[in-house]
C-alpha positions in Angstrom: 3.2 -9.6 -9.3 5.9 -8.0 -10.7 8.8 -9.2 -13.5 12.3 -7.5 -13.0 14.8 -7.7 -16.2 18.1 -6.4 -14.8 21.0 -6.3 -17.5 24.5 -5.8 -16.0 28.1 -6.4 -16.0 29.3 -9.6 -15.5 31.9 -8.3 -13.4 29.0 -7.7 -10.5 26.8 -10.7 -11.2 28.2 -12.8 -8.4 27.1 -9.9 -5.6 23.9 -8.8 -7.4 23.2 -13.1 -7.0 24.7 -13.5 -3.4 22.3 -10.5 -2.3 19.2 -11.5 -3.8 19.4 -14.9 -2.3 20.1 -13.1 1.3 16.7 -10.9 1.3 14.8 -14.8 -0.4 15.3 -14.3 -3.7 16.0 -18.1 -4.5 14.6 -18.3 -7.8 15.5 -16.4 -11.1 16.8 -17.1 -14.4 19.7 -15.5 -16.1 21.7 -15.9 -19.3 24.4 -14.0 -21.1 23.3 -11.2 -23.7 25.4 -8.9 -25.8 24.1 -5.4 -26.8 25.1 -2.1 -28.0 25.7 0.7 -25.5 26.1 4.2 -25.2 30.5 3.9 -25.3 31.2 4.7 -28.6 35.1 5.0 -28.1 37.7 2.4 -29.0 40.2 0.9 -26.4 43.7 -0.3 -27.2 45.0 -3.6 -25.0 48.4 -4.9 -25.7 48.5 -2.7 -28.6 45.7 -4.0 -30.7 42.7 -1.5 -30.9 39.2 -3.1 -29.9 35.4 -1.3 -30.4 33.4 -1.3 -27.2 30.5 -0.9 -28.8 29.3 -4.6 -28.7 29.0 -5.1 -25.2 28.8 -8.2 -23.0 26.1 -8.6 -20.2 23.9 -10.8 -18.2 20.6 -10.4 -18.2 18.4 -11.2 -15.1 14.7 -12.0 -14.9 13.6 -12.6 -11.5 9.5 -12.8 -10.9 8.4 -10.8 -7.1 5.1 -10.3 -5.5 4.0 -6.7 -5.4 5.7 -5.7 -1.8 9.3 -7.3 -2.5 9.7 -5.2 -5.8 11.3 -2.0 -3.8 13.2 -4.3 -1.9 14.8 -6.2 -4.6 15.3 -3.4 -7.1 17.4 -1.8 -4.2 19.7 -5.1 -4.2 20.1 -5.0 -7.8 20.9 -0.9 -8.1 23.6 -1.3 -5.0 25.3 -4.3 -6.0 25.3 -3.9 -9.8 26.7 -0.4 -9.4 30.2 0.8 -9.8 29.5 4.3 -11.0 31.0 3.7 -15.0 29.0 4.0 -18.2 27.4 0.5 -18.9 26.1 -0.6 -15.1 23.3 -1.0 -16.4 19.5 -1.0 -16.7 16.5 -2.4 -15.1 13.0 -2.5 -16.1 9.5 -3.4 -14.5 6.4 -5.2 -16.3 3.2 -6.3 -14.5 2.9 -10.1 -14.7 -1.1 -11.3 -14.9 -0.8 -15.0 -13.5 1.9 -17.4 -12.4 1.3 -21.1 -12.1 3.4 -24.0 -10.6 3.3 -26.7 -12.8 4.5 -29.8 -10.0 1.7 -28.5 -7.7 -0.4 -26.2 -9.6 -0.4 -23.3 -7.5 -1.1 -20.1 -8.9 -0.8 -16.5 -8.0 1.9 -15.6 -5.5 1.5 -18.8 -4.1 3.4 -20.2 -6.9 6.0 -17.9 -6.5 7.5 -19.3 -2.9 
């Protein structure tokens, strides 16, 4: 098993979600993170100058047996993308044991 942390923009949340749930991705957790990127430049809206550097994000953890990583990191790196500084990263642990607590499955059985 396999745990995928995906932090993106906001902006392409709703189609990095939509997509996972149309290849069975119906499970994952998500929150709202802010962190400090590589855009060190200032922007000016309505004539008041702002610092980009703190930088708001969601952050995605979704869980995957071993032969639906490729196939939901390719969701993730075609929907999240729009080609700008800050789409993005994604990063791949190994995950020892899972267990369903209501049932007590374990294993990738737990995961469905």
């Amino acid at each position: 098993m396999k745990k995928i942390e995906a932090i993106i923009r906001k902006s392409t949340f709703e189609d990095v979600k939509d997509a996972l749930h149309e290849i069975g991705v119906n499970f994952f957790t998500y929150w709202d993170v802010t962190g400090i990127g590589n855009e060190n430049k200032g922007h000016v809206y309505r004539g008041v100058s702002y610092s980009t550097r703190d930088i708001a994000r969601r952050h995605i953890s979704i869980v995957v047996s071993d032969h639906f990583l490729e196939k939901t990191i390719d969701v993730i790196l075609k929907h999240a993308y729009t080609g700008e500084v800050g789409d993005g990263k994604i990063f791949v642990s190994n995950i020892e044991e899972a267990y369903r607590i209501r049932t007590k499955e374990n294993g990738t059985a737990s995961l469905q």
